[in-house]
C-alpha positions, 0 to 999 in steps of 0.5 A: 661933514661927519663928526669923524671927517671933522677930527680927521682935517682938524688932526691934519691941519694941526699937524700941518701947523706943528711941523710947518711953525716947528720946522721954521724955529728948528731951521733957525738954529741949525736943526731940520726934520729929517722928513723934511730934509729934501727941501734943503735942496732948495735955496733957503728962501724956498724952503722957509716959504713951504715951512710958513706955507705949511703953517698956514694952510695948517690953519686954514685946514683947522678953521675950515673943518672946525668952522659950524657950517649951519649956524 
């Protein structure tokens, strides 16, 4: 992967973990993204489990794109 790939994922899955971690501290005091307003909708299990899912892949994303493949 290019050097431009890597940066593009990496930026993504931080993104990924901002929302993700800030979304599930935000939900707990009352406050929501409004972006992220639909899955309010859902039970609130539901919606705590896609923030925390959010969270990890953001992580998983990171590891993998900045993860040195050929050493």
């Amino acid at each position: 992967m290019t050097g431009n790939k890597k940066a593009i994922f990496a930026v993504l899955g931080f993104l990924l973990l901002a929302f993700g971690f800030l979304s599930t501290v935000l939900g707990l005091m009352g406050i929501q993204f409004v972006f992220l307003s639909f899955l309010q909708n859902l039970s609130p299990l539901v919606a705590f489990l896609i923030h925390l899912g959010m969270a990890f892949a953001g992580v998983v994303i990171m590891y993998l794109a900045l993860t040195d493949w050929r050493e």
